[in-house]
N, C-alpha and C positions, 0 to 999 in steps of 0.2 A: 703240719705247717699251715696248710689250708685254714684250718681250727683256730689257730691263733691268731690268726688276718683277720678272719669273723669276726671271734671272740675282740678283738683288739679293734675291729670297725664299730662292730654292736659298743661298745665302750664308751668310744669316743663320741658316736653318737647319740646316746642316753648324755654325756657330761653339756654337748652341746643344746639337746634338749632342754637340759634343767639351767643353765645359762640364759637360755632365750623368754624359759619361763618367767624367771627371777629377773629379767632385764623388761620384762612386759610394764613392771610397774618402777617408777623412778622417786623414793618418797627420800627427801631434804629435811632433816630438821637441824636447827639453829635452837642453842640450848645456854644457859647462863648461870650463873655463881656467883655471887654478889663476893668482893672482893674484899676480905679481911683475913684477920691473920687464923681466927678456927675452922673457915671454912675454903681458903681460896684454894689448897691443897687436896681438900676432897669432891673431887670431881665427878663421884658417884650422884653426888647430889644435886646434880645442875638441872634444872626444871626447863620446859621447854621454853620457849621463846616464841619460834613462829616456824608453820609447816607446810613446805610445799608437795602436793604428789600428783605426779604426770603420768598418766596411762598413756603403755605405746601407740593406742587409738586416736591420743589429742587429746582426752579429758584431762582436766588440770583442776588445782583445789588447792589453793593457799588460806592458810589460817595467818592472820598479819596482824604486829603488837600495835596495838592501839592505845592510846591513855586519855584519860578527862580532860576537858580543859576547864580554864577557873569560871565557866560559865556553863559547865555541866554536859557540853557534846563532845561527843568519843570523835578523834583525831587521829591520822594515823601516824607513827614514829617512824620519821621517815630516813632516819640513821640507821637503827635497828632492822627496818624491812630492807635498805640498800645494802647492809653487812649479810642479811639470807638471802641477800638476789647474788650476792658473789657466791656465795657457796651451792645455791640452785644452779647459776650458769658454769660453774667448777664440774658440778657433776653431770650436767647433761655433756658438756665436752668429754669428762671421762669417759661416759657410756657411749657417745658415739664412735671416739679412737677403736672402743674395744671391741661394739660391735662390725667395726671396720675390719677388722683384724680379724674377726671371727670369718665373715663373710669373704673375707680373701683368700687363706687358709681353706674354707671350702672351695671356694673357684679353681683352684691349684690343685685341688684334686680330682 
């Protein structure tokens, strides 16, 4: 019985290990398909867009679409980076609920 508590604690704590690991780095990408009728279905083929990634440290690193303008300087799209800023601030919310839950679940034990 003993054996199994271990074996069953060592477990859980290896799952939460590799959790903490994998939550160390937080990488966002926003990916796109140009919308017609051969391609809008195949979703394999969506090319990036723009990419953000946050180390649990504070380091951060966004790649942001940018286009020409008729006078030859790169501008930034600011449709397209405000549609990756919802889904960068979607998931740092998600990782923080879960890291919350992770660290509660430990308190309680």
């Amino acid at each position: 019985m003993a054996n199994e508590l271990e074996n069953a604690i060592k477990s859980a704590a290896s799952a939460v290990a590799q959790y903490v690991k994998d939550a160390a780095v937080l990488t966002v990408e926003t990916k796109f398909i140009e919308a017609g009728k051969d391609t809008f279905d195949d979703f394999d083929k969506a090319l990036p867009l723009a990419r953000t990634v946050i180390r649990l440290d504070g380091d951060c690193e966004t790649i942001a679409p940018l286009r020409k303008t008729e006078a030859g300087s790169m501008e930034v799209d600011t449709g397209l980076l405000e549609l990756h800023q919802v889904n960068v601030n979607t998931a740092i919310e998600y990782r923080a609920r879960i890291l919350n839950s992770l660290l509660a679940t430990i308190v309680r034990r």
